[in-house]
C-alpha positions as CSV (number, residue, x, y, z in Angstrom):
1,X,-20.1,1.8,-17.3
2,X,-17.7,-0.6,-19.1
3,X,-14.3,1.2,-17.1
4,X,-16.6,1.0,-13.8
5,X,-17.0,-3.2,-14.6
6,X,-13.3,-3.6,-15.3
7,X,-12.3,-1.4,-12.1
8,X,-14.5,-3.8,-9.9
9,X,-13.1,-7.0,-11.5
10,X,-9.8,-5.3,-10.7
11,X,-10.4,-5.5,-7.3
12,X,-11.8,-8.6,-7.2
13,X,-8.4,-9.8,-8.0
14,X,-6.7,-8.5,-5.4
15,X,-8.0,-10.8,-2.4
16,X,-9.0,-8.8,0.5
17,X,-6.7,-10.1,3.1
18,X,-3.8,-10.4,0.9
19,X,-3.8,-14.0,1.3
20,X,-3.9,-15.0,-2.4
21,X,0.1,-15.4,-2.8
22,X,2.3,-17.4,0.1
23,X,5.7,-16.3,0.4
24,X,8.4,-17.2,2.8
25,X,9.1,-13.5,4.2
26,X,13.2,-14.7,5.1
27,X,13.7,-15.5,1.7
28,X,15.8,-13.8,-0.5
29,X,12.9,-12.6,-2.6
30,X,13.3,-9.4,-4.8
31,X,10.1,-7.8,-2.8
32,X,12.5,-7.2,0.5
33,X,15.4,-6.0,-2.0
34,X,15.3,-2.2,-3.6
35,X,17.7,-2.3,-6.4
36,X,19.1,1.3,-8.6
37,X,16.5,2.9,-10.7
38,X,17.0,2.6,-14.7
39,X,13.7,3.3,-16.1
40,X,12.3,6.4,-14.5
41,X,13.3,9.4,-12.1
42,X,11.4,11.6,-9.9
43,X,12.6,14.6,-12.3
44,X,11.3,12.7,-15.7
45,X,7.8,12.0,-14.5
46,X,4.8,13.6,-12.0
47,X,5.0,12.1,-8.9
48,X,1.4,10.9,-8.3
49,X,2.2,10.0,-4.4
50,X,4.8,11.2,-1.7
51,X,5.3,10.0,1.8
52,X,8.1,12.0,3.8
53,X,10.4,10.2,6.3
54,X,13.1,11.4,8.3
55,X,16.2,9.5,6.1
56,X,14.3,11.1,2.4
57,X,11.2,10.3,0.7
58,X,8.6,7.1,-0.7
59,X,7.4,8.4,-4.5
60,X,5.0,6.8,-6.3
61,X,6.3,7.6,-10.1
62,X,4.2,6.8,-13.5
63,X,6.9,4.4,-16.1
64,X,4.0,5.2,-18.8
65,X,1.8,8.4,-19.7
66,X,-0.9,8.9,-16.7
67,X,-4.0,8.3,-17.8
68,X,-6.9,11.6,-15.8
69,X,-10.6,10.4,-16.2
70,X,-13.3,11.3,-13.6
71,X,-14.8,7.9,-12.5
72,X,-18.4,8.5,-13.8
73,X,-20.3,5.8,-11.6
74,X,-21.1,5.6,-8.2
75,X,-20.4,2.5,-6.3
76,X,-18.5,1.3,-3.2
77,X,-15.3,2.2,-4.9
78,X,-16.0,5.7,-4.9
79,X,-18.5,8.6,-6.3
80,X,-19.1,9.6,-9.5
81,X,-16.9,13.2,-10.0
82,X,-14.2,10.9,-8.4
83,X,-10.7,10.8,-10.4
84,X,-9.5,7.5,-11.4
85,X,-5.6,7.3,-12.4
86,X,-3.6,4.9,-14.5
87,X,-0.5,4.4,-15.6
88,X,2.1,1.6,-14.6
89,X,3.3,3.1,-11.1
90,X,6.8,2.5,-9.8
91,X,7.6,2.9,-5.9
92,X,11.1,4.6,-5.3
93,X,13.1,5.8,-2.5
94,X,14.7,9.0,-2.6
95,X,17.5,9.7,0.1
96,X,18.5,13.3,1.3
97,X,21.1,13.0,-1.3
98,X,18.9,12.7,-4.0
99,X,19.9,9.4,-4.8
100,X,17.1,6.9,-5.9
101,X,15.9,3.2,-5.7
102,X,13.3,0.9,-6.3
103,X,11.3,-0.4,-4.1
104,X,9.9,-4.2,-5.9
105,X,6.0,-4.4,-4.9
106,X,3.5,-6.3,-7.0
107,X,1.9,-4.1,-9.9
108,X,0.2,-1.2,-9.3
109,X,-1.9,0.4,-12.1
110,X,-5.1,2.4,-10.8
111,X,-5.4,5.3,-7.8
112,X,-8.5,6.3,-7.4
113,X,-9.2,9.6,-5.4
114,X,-11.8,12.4,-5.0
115,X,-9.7,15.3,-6.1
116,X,-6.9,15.7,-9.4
117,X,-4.3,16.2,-6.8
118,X,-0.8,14.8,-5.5
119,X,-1.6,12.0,-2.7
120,X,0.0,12.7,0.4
121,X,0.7,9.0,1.9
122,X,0.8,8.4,5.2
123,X,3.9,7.7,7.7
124,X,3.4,5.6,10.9
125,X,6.4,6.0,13.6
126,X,7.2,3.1,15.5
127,X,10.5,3.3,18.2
128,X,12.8,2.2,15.5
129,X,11.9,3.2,12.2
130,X,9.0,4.5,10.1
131,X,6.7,3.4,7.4
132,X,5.0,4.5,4.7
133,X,1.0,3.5,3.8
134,X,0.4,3.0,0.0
135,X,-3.2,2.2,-0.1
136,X,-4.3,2.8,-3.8
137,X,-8.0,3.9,-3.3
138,X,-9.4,5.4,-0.7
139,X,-12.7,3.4,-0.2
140,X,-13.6,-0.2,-0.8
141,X,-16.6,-2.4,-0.9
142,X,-15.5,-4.4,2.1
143,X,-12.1,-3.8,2.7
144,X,-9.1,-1.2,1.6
145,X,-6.2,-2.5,0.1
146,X,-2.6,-1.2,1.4
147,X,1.1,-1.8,1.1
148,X,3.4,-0.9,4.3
149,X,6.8,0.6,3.5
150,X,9.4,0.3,6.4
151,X,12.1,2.5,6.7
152,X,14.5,2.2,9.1
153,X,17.8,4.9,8.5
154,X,18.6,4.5,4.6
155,X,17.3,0.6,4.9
156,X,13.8,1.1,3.1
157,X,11.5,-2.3,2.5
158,X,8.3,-3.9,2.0
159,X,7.0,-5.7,4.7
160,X,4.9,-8.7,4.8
161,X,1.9,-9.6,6.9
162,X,1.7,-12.8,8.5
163,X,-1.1,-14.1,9.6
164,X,-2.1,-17.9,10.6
165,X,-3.4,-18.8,7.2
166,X,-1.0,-16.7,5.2
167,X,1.8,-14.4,4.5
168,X,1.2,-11.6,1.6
169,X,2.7,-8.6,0.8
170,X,-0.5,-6.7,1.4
171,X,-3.4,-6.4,4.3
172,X,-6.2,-4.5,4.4
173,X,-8.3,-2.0,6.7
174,X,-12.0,-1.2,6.8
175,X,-13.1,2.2,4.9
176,X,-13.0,5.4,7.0
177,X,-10.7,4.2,9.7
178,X,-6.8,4.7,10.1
179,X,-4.1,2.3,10.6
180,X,-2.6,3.2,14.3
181,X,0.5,2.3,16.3
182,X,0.1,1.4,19.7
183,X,2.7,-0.1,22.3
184,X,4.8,0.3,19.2
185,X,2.5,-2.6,17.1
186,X,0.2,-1.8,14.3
187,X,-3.6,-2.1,15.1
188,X,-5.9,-2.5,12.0
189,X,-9.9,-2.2,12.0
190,X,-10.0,-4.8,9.1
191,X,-12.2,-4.9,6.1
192,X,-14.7,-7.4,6.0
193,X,-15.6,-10.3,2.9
194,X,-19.4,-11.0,3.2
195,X,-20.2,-14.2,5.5
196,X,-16.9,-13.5,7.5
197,X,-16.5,-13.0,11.0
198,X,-16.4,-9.4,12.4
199,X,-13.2,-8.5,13.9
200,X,-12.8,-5.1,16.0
201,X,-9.3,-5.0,15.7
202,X,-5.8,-7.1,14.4
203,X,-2.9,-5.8,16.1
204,X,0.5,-6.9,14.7
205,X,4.0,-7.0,15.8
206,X,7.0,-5.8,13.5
207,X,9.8,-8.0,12.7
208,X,12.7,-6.0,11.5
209,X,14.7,-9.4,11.0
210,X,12.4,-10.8,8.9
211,X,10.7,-7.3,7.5
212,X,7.6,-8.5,8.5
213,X,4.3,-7.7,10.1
214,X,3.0,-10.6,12.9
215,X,-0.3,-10.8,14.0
216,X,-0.2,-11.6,17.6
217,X,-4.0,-10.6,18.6
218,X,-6.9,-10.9,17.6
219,X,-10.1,-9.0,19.3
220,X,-13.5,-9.5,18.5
């Protein structure tokens, strides 16, 4: 009971439209910028997640011993026989020439999943380039968290979202539905914070100037 508490004020944290942290997404922030690995290698450690794209791959690499533990109590987060994984996870790029980068993203330290397997991350394909969903658990109480990887040739970055009230490097999607691309934008059945209004869909533009994610429509 005491990990299922400390999982749940985890998420708390993380604010369900991403809005919590501002950032000017033309900035020269290290988030837009993947720099040469020296700390860990997709041959030193498991990869826990791999998304394929046509110029190599996204991995998802534990820095620290993995941490295996089924989740034990129910709630929105998941079920019980669920596994819960932790380590402190680093986001690389790994061209068709085996050489490797990292990819700066704000911390991740928990997957959770309902089998002890490798995650198989999504890839979206726009006209121009491709991306990569890192959504670390599957289910949420009102709203699933997710980072968007774009990849265009051997250019690979994380984009922002910007919305009216924010930019963030994150965005979210209800549980049991799928990010989609459409007319070449990303359409998004978002989660929902209690006493907000319902939204059937957010559809966003991609910026490849500014490696960002607009939202240009709103439908209710």
């Amino acid at each position: 009971m005491p990990r299922l508490v400390s999982i749940l004020l985890l998420v708390f944290v993380i604010a369900l439209t991403g809005c919590g942290s501002k950032s000017n997404p033309s900035s020269n922030s290290p988030l837009s910028v993947p720099e040469e690995s020296s700390s860990s290698s997709s041959s030193q450690m498991e990869i826990r997640a791999i998304g394929t794209i046509n110029s190599g791959e996204i991995l998802v690499i534990p820095k620290t011993n993995e941490t295996i533990e089924k989740l034990e109590a129910p709630s929105c987060l998941g079920k019980a026989e669920d596994y819960l994984f932790k380590s402190d996870y680093e986001v690389m790029f790994k061209d068709k020439d085996d050489n490797e980068s990292v990819i700066k993203l704000p911390k991740i330290d928990t997957f959770i999943r309902p089998d002890n397997t490798q995650i198989t991350l999504p890839t979206l394909d726009f006209k121009e380039f491709q991306a990569v969903v890192i959504a670390p658990q599957y289910t949420d109480c009102h709203g699933v968290s997710f980072y968007l990887i774009g990849a265009k040739d051997n250019d690979v970055f994380p984009f922002k979202f910007i919305t009216d009230e924010c930019a963030s490097d994150s965005f979210h999607y209800a549980s049991n539905t799928q990010l989609k691309v459409i007319n070449d934008q990303l359409v998004i059945q978002p989660g929902q914070a209690a006493g907000s209004e319902t939204k059937k869909e957010l559809i966003f533009k991609p910026d490849l100037k500014e490696k960002a994610m607009r939202l240009v429509q709103a439908n209710t």
